[in-house]
N, C-alpha and C positions, 0 to 999 in steps of 0.2 A: 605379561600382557600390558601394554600401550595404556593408559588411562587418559584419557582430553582433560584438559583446562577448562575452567568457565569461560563463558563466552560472550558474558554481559558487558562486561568494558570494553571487549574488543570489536561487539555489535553498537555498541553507544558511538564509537568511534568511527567504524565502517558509514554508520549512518548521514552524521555529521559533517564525514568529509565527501558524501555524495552530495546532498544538498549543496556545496560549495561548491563543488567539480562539475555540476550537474549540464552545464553549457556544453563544458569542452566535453565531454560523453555523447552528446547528443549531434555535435560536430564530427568530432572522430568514426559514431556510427553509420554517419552520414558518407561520409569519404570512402568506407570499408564499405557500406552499401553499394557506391559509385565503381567502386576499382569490382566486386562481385558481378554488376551487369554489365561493364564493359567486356569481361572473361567469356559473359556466356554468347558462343556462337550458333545461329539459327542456319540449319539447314535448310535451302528451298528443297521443294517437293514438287516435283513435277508432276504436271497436268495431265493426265493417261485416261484411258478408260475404265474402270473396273474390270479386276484381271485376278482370278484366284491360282493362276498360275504358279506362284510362290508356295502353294497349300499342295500340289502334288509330288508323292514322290515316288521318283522312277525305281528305286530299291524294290517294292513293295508290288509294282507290276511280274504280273506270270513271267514266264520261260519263252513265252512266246510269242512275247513284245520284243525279248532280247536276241530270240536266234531265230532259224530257219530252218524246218522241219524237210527231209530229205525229199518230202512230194513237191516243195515250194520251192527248195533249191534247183527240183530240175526245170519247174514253171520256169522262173527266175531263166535258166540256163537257153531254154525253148524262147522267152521273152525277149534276149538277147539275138538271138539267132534273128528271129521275125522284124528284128529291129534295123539287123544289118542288110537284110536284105530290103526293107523300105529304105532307108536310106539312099543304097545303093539301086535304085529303081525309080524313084523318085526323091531326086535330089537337089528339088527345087521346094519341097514343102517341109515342113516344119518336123524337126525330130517330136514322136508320138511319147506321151505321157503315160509310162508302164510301169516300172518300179523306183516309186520315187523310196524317200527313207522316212519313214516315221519317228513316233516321239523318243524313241530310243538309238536313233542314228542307224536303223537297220534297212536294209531292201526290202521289201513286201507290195506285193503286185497288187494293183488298183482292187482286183475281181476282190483279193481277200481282204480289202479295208472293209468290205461292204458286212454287215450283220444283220440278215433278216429280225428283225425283232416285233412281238406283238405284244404292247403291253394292255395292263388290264383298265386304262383310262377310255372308258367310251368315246371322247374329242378325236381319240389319237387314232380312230379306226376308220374314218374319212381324209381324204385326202386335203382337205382345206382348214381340216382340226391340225392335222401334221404338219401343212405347210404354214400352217398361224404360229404353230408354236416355235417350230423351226426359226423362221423369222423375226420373233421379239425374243428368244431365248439368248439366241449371241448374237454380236457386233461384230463388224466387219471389218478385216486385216487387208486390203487392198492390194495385190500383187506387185510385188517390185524384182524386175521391172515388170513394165504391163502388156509387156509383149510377149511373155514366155511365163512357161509352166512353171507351179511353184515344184522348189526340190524336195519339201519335205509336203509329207499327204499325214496328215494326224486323225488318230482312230476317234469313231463316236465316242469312246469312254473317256478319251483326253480332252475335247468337246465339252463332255458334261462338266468338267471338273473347270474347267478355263475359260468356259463361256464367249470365247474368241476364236474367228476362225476367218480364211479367205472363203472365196465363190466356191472353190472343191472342196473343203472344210464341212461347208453351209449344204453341198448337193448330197456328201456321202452320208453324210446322219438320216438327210429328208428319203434320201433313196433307202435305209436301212431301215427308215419306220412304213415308209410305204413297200415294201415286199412284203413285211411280216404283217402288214395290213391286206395284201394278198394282190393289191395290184403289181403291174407287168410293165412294170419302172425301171431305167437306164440314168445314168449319168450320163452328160453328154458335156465334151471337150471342144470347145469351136471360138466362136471371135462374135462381140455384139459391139454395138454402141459405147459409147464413152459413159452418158447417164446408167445405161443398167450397168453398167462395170465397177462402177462408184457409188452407186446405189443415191446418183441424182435423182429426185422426186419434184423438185420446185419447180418444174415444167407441166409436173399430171394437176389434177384436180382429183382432190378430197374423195376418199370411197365415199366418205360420210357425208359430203357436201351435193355428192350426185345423186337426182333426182328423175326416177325412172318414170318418161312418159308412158303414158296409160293410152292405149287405143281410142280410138274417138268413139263412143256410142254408136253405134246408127239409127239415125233420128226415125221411130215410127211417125208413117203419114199420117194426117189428123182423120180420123172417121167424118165423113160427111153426112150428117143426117139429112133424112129427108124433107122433113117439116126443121124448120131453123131460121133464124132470122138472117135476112142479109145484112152484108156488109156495108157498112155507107159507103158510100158514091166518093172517090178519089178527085177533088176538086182540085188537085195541083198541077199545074204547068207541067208538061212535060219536055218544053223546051229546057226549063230553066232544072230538073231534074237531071237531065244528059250533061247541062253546064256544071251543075253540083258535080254530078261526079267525074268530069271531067279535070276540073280544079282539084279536086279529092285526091285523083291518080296523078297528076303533077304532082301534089307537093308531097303526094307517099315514095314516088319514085326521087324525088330529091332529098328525101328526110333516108334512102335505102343507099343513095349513091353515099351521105355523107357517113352513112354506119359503114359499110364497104372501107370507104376513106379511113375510119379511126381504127376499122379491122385492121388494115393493111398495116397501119403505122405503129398499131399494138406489135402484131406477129415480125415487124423489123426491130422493134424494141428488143422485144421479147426474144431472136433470135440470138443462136450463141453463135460465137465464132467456129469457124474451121476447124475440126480435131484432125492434128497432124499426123496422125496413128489410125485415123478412120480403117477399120478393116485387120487390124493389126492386134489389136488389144484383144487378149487373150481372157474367156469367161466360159465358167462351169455351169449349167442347169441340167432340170430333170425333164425325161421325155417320157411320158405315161402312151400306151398301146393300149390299143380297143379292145374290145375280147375280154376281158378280166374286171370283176366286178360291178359290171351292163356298164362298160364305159362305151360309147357311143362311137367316139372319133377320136383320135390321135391327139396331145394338148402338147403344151411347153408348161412344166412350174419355174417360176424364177424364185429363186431358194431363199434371194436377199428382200421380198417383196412377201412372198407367199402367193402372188398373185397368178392366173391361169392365163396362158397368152395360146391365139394359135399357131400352128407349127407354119403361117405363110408369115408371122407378124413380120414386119421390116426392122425390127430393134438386132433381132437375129441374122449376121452376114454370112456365114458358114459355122460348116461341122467338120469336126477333125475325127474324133472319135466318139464311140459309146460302149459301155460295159454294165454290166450288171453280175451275181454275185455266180453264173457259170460260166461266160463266155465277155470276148472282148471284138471287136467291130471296128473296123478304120473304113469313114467312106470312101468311097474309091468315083463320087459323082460331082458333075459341076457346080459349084458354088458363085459363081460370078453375080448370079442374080439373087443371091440369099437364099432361103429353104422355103420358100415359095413351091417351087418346081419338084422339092427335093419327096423321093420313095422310100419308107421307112419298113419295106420288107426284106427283114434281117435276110431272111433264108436265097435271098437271091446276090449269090455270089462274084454277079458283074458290078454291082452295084454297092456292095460290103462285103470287102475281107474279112473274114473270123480268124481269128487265132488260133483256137482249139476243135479239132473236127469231132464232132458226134451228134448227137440228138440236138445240142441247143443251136445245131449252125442250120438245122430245116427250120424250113419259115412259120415265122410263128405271127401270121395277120391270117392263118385259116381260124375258120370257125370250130367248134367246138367237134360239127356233125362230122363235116367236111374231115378233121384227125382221126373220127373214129374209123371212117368209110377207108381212108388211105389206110392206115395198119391192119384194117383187115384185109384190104389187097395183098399187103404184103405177106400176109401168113401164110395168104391160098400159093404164095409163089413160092417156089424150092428155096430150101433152105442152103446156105451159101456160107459156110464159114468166112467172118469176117475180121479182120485183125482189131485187138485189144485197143482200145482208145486211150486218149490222156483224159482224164475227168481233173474238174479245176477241184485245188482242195479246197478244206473247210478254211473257216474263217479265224484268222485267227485273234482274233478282236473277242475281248469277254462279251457277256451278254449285258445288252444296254438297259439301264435300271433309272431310272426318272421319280425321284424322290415327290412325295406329297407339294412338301414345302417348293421344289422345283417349280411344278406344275403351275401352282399359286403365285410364287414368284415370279417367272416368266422372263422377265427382264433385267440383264444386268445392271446392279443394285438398284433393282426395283424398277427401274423408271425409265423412258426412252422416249426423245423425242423426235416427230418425223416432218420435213418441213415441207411446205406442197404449194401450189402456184395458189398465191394469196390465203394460204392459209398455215396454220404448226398446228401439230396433233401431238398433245402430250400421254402418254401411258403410266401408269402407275399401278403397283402390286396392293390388291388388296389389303387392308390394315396396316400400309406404308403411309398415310397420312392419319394423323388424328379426327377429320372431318369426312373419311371414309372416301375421298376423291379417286376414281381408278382410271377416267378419260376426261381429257379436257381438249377443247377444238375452239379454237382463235381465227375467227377469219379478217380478213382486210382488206383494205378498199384500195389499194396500193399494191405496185410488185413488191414496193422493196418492204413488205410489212411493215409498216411504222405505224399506219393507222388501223387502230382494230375497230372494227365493225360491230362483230358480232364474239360471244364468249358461251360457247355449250359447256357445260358436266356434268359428267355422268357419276352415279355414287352407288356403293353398293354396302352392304350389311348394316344400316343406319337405323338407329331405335325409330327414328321421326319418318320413314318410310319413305323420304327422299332418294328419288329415283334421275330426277335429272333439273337442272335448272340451265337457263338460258337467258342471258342477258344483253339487252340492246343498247349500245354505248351512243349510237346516236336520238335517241328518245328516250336513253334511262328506263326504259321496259323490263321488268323479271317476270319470267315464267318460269314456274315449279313444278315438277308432276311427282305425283307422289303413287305409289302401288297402294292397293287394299291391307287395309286393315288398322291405319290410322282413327285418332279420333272426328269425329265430323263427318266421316265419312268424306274427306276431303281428297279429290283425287287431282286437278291444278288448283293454282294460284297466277293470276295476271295481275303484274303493281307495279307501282311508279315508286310509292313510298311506305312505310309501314304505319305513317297515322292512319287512323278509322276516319273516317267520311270523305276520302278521297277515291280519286279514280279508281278502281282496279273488279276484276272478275274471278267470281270460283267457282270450278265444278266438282259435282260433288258421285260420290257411285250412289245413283238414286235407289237400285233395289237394296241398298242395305241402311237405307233413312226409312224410320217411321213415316215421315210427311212426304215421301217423294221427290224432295227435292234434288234437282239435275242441275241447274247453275244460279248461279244471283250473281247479276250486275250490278256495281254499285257507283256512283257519281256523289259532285257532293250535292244535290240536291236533288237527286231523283236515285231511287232502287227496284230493281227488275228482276223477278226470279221466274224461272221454271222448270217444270213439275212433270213427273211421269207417272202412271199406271196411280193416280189416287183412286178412292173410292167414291170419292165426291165429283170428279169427272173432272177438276181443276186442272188448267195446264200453264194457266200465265196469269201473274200479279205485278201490278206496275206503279211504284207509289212516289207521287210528289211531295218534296218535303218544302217549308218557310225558311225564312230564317229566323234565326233563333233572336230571342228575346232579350235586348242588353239588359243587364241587372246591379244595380249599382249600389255600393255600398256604402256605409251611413259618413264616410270622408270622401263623398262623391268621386269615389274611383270603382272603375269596371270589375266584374265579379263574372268569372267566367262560368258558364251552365252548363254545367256536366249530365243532362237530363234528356230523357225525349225530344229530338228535333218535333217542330209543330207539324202535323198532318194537312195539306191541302188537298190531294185527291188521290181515292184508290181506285184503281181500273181491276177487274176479275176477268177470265176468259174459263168457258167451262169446255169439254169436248159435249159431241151430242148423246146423252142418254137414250138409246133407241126403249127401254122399257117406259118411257112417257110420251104424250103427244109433244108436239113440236110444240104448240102452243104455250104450255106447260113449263118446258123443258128450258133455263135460264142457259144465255149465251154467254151474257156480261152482264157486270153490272159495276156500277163506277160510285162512288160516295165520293161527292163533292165535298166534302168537309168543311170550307172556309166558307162556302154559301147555304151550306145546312139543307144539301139535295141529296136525291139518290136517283137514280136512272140506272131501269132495268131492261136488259135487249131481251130476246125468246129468239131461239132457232127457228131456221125459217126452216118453211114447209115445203118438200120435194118439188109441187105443183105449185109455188109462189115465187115470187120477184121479190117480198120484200118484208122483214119481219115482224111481226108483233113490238109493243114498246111500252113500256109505264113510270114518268116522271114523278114524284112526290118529293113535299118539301116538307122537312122537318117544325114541330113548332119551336117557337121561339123558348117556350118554359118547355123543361125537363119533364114536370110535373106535370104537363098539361098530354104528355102521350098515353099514361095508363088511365085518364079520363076519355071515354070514346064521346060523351058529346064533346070536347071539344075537338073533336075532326071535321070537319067541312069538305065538301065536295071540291073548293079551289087547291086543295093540300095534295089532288092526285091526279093526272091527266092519263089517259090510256088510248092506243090506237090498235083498233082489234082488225085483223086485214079481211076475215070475212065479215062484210056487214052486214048481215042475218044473225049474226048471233049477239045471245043475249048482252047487254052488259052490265059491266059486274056490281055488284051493291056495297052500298056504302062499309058496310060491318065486313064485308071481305077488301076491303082497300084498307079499312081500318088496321085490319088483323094483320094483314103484309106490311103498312109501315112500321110496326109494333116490332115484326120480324126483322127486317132491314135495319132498325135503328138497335137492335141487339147484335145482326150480323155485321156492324160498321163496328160494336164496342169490339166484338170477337176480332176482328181482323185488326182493328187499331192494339188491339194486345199479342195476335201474332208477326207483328209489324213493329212492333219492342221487342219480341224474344229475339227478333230476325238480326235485330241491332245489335242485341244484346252477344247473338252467339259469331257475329264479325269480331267484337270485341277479344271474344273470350278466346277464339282464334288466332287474329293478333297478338293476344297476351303469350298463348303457347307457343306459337313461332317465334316470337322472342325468346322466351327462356328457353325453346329447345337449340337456338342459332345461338347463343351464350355460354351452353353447356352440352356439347354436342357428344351423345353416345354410341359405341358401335355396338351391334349387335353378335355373340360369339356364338358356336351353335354346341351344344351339350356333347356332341360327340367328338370335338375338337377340344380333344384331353390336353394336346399340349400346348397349342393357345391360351387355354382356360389358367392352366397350371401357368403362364408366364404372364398373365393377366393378373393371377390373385396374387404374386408375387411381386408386380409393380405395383400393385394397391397396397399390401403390405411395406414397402419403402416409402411409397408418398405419405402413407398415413406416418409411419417410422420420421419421417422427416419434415413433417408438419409439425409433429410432436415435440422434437428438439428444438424447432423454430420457436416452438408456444413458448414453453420454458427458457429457453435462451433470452425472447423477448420480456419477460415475467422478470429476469436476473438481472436485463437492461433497465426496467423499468423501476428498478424496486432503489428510493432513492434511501442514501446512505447519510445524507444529513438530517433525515427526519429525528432521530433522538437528540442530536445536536441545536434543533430546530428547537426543539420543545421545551429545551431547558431555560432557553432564550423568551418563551414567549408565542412562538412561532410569528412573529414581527414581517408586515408585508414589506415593509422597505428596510434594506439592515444598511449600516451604517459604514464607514470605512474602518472604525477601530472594532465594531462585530464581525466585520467577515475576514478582517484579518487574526482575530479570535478563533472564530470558528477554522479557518485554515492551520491555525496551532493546533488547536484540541484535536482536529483531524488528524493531523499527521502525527502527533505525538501519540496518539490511541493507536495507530499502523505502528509507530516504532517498540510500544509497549506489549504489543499484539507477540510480533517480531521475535521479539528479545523472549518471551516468554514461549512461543514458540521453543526456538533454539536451546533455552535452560531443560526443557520439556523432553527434548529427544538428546541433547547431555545425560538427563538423569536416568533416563533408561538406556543410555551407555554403560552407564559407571554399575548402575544394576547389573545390567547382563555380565559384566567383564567382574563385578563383585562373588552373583554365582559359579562362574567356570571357573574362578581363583581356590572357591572353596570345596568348589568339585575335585579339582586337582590335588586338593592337599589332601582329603578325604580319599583318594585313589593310590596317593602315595602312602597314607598310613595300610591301608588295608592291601595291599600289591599282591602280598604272598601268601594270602588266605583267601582270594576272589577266588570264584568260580568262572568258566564258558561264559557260562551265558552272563554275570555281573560284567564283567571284561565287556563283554559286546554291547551292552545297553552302556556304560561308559564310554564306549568308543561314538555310539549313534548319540548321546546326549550332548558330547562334543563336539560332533560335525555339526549339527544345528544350531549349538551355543554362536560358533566360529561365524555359522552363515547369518544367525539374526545381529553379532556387532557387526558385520561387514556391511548388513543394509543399513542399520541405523548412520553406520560413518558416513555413508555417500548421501543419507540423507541430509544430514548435518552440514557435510560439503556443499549441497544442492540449495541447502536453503541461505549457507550464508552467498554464493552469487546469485541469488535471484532476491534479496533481501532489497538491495540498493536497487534492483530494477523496478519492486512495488512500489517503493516511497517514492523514485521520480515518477512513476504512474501515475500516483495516487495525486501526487500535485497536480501535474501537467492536467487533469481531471478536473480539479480542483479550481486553475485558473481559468478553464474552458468554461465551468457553469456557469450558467447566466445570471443565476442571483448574485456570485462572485466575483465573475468577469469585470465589471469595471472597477470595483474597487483593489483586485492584487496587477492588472495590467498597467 
């Protein structure tokens, strides 16, 4: 067995001649650094859509993705036939869309891509739940060319997986979820517009932006009573009335001519050029039939939109064909003027070819009664042997499966943007942003978007019960709406800025406030709240504030007042108490504050013009209110509207300013909580906009589970951060420091001292290291020496099992010197890498810095 050397002279050495070499080492590794990143080359990555296309594999698809079952071979066979003879009959229109090839490179007829399916998401059981999801779930592969059919047709299950599809792609999923939703949906094969074909938008105007006018009222006429005062007497010119409006209608009719004018010159703007292809370009949508789930009327879905168009709309230039999951339809009517004109009852045969004859080729716009009434004719009439039909087969596309996570997601990687005449609508998949963001809407003032206007978003699972916010970029306005359950009871927020005592408004859900409260306006020197269903009949409080009081501090500099703005006047408004007389019963009442008044109004009286009233002015001492001589009759005026009745005495004026000058302390202290809880307000909307949390819901197991699993890494990696900084921080000349003195300024022969005794403690460290994993070499290799001679005396008297723990005491001996070698190896080249560390460390510190530089 190999035995090592010591390794002290030749570590003393290694060392020695680093420190010397140490330049050229740090050049050299410079150079080999350099020739390293010239080596490495960066692939670009091209800019694509999100595409999980790479994630499926066609191996793993059925039998009957890859062939054709002998009922579809003879469709297939019948498809071919119907095809030659359109052709050959009509040899001026466009070969018909029958058996393209799916994702497997096979034939399969339109009828059979299609797969009823009803799943169990209630969205997906209306047809605008289907055509929503339809729409943001894939992205649009655009025809090439755009004038002819694609050649391959891919199933809804390659769809789900791929999340990319063209117009027929986008129609056969929306048509497979609307049948197994029960409506009496076709694909339809025809020619639109250049925008829907491309899924142009920048021309419409915003769903979100459009604002449904409301019917005009119809004004009831005013009751004329009998007894009623008249009107005063109209003493104005009537000449010069007909002039007014004469002038009026002139400059309305030139203020309409120059709108007209900027109309016109917008909509030449705004027009596109000439599509050379007008009429040409080839697009798939869905045609939904009346009769089936109280649909009303006939519609178009456009697949790339979700949106509902009528069957006259003008985006639509012709129909080529339609099919659904029994039968297949070629129009056989004019299209010249678009599908205006166009008759969508299958069952009439001048009008649409069917493919396959049987029950799906009778017209199906009868009604329900009207089907039953016809097959009972038929029963009553002789029975007619009739020849065996072709029935189209099943489908042969798996059953379409729409995972949770799908649903939620929606959009390819999350997120999709749609851009619209002055405006872009961003989408995003719930808990894809940290600040819970799922819509956002940018409008602008400008076609070519450059200036934004306006910024809506909308938010969803948010601890802070943010619901939407909206921002005005030319006034800097935010408005916040928040749903119940927040604290405050805060349902908006209107601001400019987040300091307290500036502009802004908040409403609040008043039945779930103690005090009623429904909004507070705030200014900076006036606040305005109001109040619903209190019990004190309070509905509006209106309070003037001073300004506040400089306060200067003893090196005559300003000391700002973090305290009570000063009160000058509170206004009250009460509703009417019908359980008191009107007399009674307080309207308003306002405390002057700054002049030491109070005025009190009374609801007037059914039978009155004008109401009751009572000014009082506070005294001057504090002390002088709970003394009633010193009340005086100058301290109260009253105006009673009947004057017959008694008026009041002095000990009951007394008693009311006594009241008032407590109801001024009570409201000047809910007039501080008011301040107090904008405050408190602000302070949370800060820290909840700082630390912004989403809300998970307890039965979302595997969110949760991938929630406590990034809390457990950030905390995991906060952790190493702590420690790691604790290892940076922990300075390694503090003993060296101390032996010294610990001296504020060290000198040039101390710090190059202390850089000796540094490095010489690393070399000593080092060296003893090294002798340290030496001597449990020489150990280890001393035992198995004397194992082995112990094995050779006793060879031919061992037993099994001695033999066997000799053989296992070996293998381990062999494996622990093989670690120690390599560690021994490892530590003498990383030996010369610590000490130029340790320098290079060393000339960096800044107590040492300028004296070894």
């Amino acid at each position: 067995m190999e035995v090592l050397p010591k390794v002290e002279s030749d570590k003393e050495v290694a060392i020695d001649e680093a420190e010397e070499d140490r330049q050229d080492e740090v050049n050299e590794d410079l150079l080999k650094l350099e020739e390293t990143l010239c080596n490495i080359q960066i692939t670009p990555t091209p800019c694509s859509l999100p595409e999980r296309a790479q994630e499926v594999d066609l191996s793993q698809y059925p039998t009957s993705y890859k062939e054709n079952s002998p009922q579809e071979k003879l469709l297939l066979a019948i498809a071919d036939n119907f095809c030659c003879q359109y052709v050959h009959l009509y040899p001026d229109r466009k070969p018909l869309l029958l058996s393209p090839l799916n994702e497997c490179g096979v034939q399969k007829f339109v009828s059979t891509t299609l797969r009823p399916t009803l799943l169990s998401y209630p969205e997906l059981y209306s047809w605008e739940g289907c055509a929503s999801f339809v729409s943001e779930f894939l992205s649009l592969k655009p025809l090439d060319p755009p004038i002819d059919p694609p050649r391959h047709l891919y199933s809804p299950t390659w769809l789900m997986q791929t999340q990319r599809g063209s117009c027929f792609d986008f129609s056969t999923l929306l048509c497979s979820l609307l049948l197994g939703a029960g409506y009496n949906a076709y694909c339809v094969s025809g020619y639109a517009v250049k925008e829907m074909c491309l899924l142009n938008q920048s021309l419409q105007e915003c769903p979100l932006l459009v604002t449904h006018v409301k019917g005009k009222a119809t004004e009831q006429k005013r009751q004329v009573k009998k007894y009623s005062v008249k009107p005063p007497r109209d003493l104005r010119s009537g000449f010069e009335q007909r002039q007014e409006e004469r002038r009026q209608a002139d400059a309305q009719a030139i203020l309409l001519k120059k709108q007209q004018e900027a109309e016109r010159l917008q909509e030449e703007r705004e027009r596109l050029p000439p599509d050379p292809l007008l009429g040409l370009r080839v697009h798939c949508w869905v045609l939904i039939l009346s009769g089936n789930r109280e649909v009303p009327e006939n519609f178009f879905i456009n697949p790339l939109t979700g949106k509902s168009l009528s069957t006259t709309n003008k985006c639509f230039l012709g129909i080529e064909s339609i099919w659904n999951h029994q039968n297949y339809w070629v129009n056989m009517q004019d299209c010249r003027f678009g599908c205006a004109e166009m008759n969508f009852d299958l069952g009439d045969a001048v009008k649409w070819e069917y493919l396959l004859y049987g029950t799906t080729g009778q017209s199906l716009l009868l009604i329900p009664d009207m089907k039953k009434q016809q097959e009972a004719e038929d029963d009553e009439e002789e029975e007619v042997d009739e020849p065996k039909v072709f029935e189209m087969p099943p489908s042969w596309v798996n059953q379409i499966n729409i995972s949770q996570q799908d649903m939620e997601t929606r959009c390819p990687g999350g997120m999709k943007v749609i851009q619209y005449r002055k405006a872009k609508l961003e989408k995003f998949a719930p808990y894809l942003l940290p600040d819970g963001l799922v819509t956002r809407l940018t409008s602008y003032s400008d076609l070519d978007c450059t200036q934004p206007s306006t910024v809506k978003e909308w938010y969803q699972h948010r601890h802070d019960h943010l619901e939407e916010r909206e921002l005005k970029k030319t006034s800097n306005v935010t408005i916040e709406h928040f749903r119940p359950g927040r604290s405050y009871a805060l349902k908006s927020h209107r601001y400019i800025t987040m300091t307290p005592e500036t502009e802004r408004q908040m409403d609040f859900y008043s039945h779930a406030r103690a005090d009623g409260l429904a909004r507070r306006v705030e200014m900076p020197f006036e606040m305005t709240e109001t109040f619903e269903d209190r019990p004190d009949f309070m509905y509006h409080r209106h309070v003037v504030f001073g300004k506040r009081i400089k306060v200067f501090g003893p090196s005559n500099t300003e000391v700002p007042d973090q305290g009570q703005r000063p009160l000058q006047k509170v206004v009250e408004r009460f509703n009417r108490d019908r359980s008191k007389p009107a007399g009674e019963d307080v309207a308003e009442r306002i405390f002057l504050v700054s002049e030491d008044r109070i005025q009190v109004t009374y609801h007037r009286e059914d039978d009155r013009i004008i109401p009751a009233w009572r000014n009082f002015i506070k005294p001057r001492d504090s002390g002088d209110s709970q003394n009633p001589h010193s009340f005086t009759p100058q301290m109260a005026s009253t105006f009673q509207v009947d004057p017959f009745e008694k008026p009041s005495k002095n000990l009951f004026l007394y008693e009311m300013l006594v009241h008032m000058m407590k109801e001024e302390e009570r409201v000047a202290l809910r007039v501080k909580e008011s301040e107090k809880e904008v405050r408190a307000i602000l302070g949370v909307r800060e820290q909840e906009e700082s630390s912004i949390e989403l809300h998970i819901s307890i039965y979302n197991t595997a969110r949760n589970e991938r929630a406590r699993c990034h809390r457990e890494a950030l905390e995991r990696t906060a952790k190493e951060e702590r420690l790691r900084q604790e290892e940076k921080e922990l300075d390694f000349l503090a003993p060296l420091l101390a032996q010294l003195g610990d001296p504020e300024n060290l000198t040039r022969q101390a710090a190059l001292q202390l850089r000796n005794d540094c490095l010489a403690d690393l070399k000593q460290r080092l060296i003893d290291k090294a002798n340290l994993i030496q001597a449990r070499f020489e150990r280890e290799t001393q035992e198995l020496q004397q194992k082995q001679q112990w094995y050779q005396k006793n060879q031919l008297t061992m037993t099994k099992e001695d033999e066997d723990e000799y053989l296992a005491y070996c293998s381990d001996a062999m494996f622990r010197i093989h670690i120690l070698k390599l560690r021994l190896s490892r530590h003498k080249d990383k030996a010369p890498q610590k000490y130029l560390a340790l320098d290079e460390r060393l000339r960096r510190d800044p107590r040492l810095a300028n004296h070894l530089w």
